[in-house]
Every structure is written in C-alpha cells, then in structure tokens.
N, C-alpha and C positions, 0 to 999 in steps of 0.2 A: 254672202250675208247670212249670219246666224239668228235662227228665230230670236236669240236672246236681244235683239236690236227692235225687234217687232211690239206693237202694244201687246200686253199679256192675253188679253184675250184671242188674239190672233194666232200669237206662237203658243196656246193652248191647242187651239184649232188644228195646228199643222203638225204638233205633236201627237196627237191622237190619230190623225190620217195616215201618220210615219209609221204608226203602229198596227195598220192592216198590210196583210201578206204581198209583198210584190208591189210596195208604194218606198220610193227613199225619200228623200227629204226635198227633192226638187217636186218631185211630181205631187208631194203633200204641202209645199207652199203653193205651187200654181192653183189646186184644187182649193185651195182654200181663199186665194185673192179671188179666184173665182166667181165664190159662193158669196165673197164680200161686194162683189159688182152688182150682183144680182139681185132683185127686187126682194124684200122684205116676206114678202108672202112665199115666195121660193124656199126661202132657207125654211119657214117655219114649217112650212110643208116636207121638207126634209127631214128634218126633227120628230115632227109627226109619226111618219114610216120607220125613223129607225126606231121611235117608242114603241110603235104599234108591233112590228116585228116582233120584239125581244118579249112583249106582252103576250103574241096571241101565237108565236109558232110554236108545233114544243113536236115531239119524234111522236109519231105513230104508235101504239103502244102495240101491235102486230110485226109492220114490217121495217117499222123504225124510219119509213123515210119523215120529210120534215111535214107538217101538214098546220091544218088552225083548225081542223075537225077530227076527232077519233073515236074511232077509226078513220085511215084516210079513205078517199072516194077512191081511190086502186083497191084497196082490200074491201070497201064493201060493194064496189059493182061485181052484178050478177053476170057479165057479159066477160068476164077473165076465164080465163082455162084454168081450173083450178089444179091441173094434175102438171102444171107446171109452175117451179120455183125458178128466177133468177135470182141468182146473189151479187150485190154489186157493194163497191168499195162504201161509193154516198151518194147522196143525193143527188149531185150532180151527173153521175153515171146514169143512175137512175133515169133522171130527167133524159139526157143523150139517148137512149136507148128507146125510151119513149116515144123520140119526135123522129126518132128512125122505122119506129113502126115495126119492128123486124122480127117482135115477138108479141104472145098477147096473153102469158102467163100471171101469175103475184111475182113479189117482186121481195128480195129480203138487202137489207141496206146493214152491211157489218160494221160499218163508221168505221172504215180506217185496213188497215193493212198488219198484218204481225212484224213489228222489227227490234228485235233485240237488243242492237243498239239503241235503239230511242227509249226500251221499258217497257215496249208494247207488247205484251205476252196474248192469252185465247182469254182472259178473263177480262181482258180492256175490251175484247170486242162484243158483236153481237151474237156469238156463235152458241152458247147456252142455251139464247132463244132459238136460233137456229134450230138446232136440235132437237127443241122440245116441238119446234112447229113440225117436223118430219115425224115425229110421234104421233102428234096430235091429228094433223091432219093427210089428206088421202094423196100424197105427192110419189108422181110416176119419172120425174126427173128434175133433175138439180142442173139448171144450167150456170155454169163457173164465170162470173164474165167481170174479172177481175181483172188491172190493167197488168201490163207484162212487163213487170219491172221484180227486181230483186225480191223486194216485199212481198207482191201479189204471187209469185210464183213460191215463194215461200211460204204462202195462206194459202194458194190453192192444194199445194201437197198435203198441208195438215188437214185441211176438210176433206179430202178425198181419202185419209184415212182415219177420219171419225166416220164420216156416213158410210164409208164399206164397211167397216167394224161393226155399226148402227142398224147399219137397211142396206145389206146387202142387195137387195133387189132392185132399189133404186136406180136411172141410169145418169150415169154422171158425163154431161157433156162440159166444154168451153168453147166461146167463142175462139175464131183460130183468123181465116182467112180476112188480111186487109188489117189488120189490128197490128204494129212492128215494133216490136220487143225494146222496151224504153216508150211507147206512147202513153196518152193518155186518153184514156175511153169521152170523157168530157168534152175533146174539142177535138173529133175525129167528124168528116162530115155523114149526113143521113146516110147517105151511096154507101160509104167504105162500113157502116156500123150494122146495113141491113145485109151486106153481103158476108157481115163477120158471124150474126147472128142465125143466118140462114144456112153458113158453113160448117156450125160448129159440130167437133169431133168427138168422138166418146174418152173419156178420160180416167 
C-alpha cells in the first residue's frame, strides 16, 4: 500500500520518517500508525523534543561534540587530564567511549571521516581546529580513535602527518586491540572499547 492512499497528513508523516538514515518505508508507516494510536499528549511531546533539539543543541565551539551549553561540561571540567586529546569521528564515538570509561582525557569530535568519493576533503572537517587546539594548548598525546574503516584509516594517516610535521613531539597513539577493521566504535560494547582504549599503540 502506497502512502499516496493514506490521508495527506499521514503520508506526510511517513514520508519524513522515510527520510531518516536506516528507516524504509515499512518501518516509516508502522512508526507513524504508531504515533497515530497513541495518545495526543505523546505525539505533542514528541514535537516538543524534536523542536526543542534543533533549538537548543548546537557543537561545542572547542571540541565540537553536540552540547546546549558552551562550552561543553567535558571541556570545562577541571577533573579531565588535560594533556590528553582523543579525536573521535562524532558524537556518537564520543558518547561510546565515555560510557566505556577507558580514558579520562578532552576529547576533539572531527564530524566525519575524509572520503573523496563523497567530496569530503581536510576543510569539511574539524581538523583546522584541531590544529589550532595542539597550538594552543599544552597536549602530551593525540589518541587516534577513529573507526577502521577505509575512511578513518585514511584520516588517520593524514593527521599523523600534519601533527608530526606540527608537534613533532607530540605522541600519537590509536586505539587497536578489540576494535575489527569494518567496525563501528558507536556500538561496540563498554568491555571490547575499554580494552581498545587501554591497548592503544603508538602510531
């Protein structure tokens, strides 16, 4: 059955759900008759969050992860090790990496991966600031923990040679052990992320 059989407002609905990452069109009707079963206060409470989101998050204007205060409360607690960096794909890493406990550094969020295919060159990402934060401030090591995939392994090689060209002195680790080449850091469990983060190699 095509949404074009649906009241408009409906197959409005299920057209916009179709239109989030990893939803086809089955899984964006059902979520949507859903939302239609469910009490009135539900949906608008729904509505609410995704205004409110789009209102009140915006990137960190330090490590770029997502926040609704800025700086985020990672870069202004006094309780981080500051002479540690990790660099992570997004926020989602980010997050994983956090609830794995496995490091207790800053944290720098590049949004995204280098793929030339896609158009994604060193000026789409956060690497600029990158850069300018290893200037700026008093960092003893770059941990790499960027997923291991075609991309990330092709961002990881280009940061490792700006920051040795940069700060030589700097030491460049990545995460290694428990991490398998095609994963994804996001939805790897606490165990396998704190042993990746605990093993990582110099690079």
């Amino acid at each position: 059955m095509g949404t074009s059989l649906y009241p408009p407002p409906l197959a409005r609905l299920i057209a916009s759900f179709s239109r989030l990452p990893g939803i086809g069109e089955k899984t964006a009707t059902r979520l949507a008759l859903h939302i239609l079963r469910r009490p009135e206060s539900e949906a608008l409470e729904l509505a609410r969050s995704l205004t409110e989101v789009k209102e009140k998050i915006r990137s960190c204007s330090i490590c770029f992860n997502l926040t609704e205060e800025d700086p985020c409360p990672l870069c202004r607690s006094q309780e981080r090790e500051t002479g540690i960096l990790c660099v992570v794909e997004g926020p989602g890493d980010l997050l994983a990496l956090e609830k794995a406990g496995g490091i207790r550094g800053k944290y720098h969020v590049l949004q995204g991966t280098l793929s030339p295919l896609d158009g994604v060159g060193p000026k789409d990402l956060r690497i600029r600031e990158l850069m300018d934060r290893l200037d700026r401030e008093n960092i003893r090591e770059v941990v790499l923990a960027v997923n291991p995939t075609a991309e990330g392994e092709a961002t990881i090689s280009f940061l490792v040679e700006q920051i040795r060209a940069r700060k030589p002195d700097v030491r460049l680790t990545r995460i290694a052990y428990g991490i398998p080449m095609g994963g994804d850091i996001k939805y790897m469990d606490n165990r396998t992320l704190k042993t990746a983060l605990e093993s990582r190699r110099e690079t």
